[in-house]
C-alpha positions in Angstrom: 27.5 56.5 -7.7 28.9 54.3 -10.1 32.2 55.5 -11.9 31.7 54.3 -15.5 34.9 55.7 -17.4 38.2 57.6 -16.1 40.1 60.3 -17.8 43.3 60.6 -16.3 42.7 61.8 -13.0 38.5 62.4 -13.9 35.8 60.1 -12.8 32.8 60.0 -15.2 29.9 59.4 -13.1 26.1 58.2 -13.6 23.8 58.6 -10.4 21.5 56.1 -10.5 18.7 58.6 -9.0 19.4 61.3 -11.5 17.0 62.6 -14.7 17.0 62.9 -18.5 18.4 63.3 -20.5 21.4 61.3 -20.5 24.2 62.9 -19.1 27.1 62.5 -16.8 29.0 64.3 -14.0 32.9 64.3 -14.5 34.5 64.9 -11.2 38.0 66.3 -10.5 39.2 69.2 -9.0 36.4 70.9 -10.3 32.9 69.4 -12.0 31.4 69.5 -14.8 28.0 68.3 -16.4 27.5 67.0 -20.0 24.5 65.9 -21.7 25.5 62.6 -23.7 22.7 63.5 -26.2 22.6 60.2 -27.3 23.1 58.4 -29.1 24.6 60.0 -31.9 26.4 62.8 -29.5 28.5 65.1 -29.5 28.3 65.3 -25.9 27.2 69.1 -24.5 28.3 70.8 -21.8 25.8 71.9 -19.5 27.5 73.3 -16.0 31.2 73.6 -14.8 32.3 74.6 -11.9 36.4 75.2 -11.5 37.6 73.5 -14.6 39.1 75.7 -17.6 38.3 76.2 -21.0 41.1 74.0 -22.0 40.3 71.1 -19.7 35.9 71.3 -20.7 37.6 71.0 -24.6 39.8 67.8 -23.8 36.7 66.1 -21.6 34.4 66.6 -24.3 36.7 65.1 -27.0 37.3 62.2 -24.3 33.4 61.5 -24.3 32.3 61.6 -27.5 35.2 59.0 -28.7 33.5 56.4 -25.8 29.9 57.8 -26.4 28.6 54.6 -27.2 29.7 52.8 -23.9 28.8 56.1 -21.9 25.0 55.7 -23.8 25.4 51.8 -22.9 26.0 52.8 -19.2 23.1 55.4 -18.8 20.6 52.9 -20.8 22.0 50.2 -18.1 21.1 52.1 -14.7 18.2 54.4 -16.4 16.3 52.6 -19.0 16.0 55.3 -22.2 17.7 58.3 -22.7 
């Protein structure tokens, strides 16, 4: 599972077996899922398991401001979005 972008302590992840839409996987102490919805974002959550409101707020604001290189990545490994 390639790591494509790290917020503090978070890996942002993109399996390369995984579906559309575009979408990543930020693992922690807890997970959560956001749809990039790309490629003009913002990026929406979609599951979370064990992470706060307060941490889902700053992960969100920490993808959409590398959106483009997150859309870049999943274009990379899956084609179109």
């Amino acid at each position: 599972m390639p790591t494509v972008l790290r917020i503090g302590g978070l890996r942002v992840v993109i399996y390369p077996n995984d579906h559309r839409p575009a979408h990543v996987h930020v693992i922690g102490d807890g997970e959560a899922v956001f749809i990039l919805r790309c490629p003009e974002g913002p990026p929406e959550l979609r599951e979370c398991y064990w992470f706060n409101r307060s941490d889902v707020t700053h992960i969100a604001a920490a993808l959409a401001s590398h959106l483009a290189e997150l859309c870049k990545q999943w274009r990379l490994i899956h084609g179109d979005y």
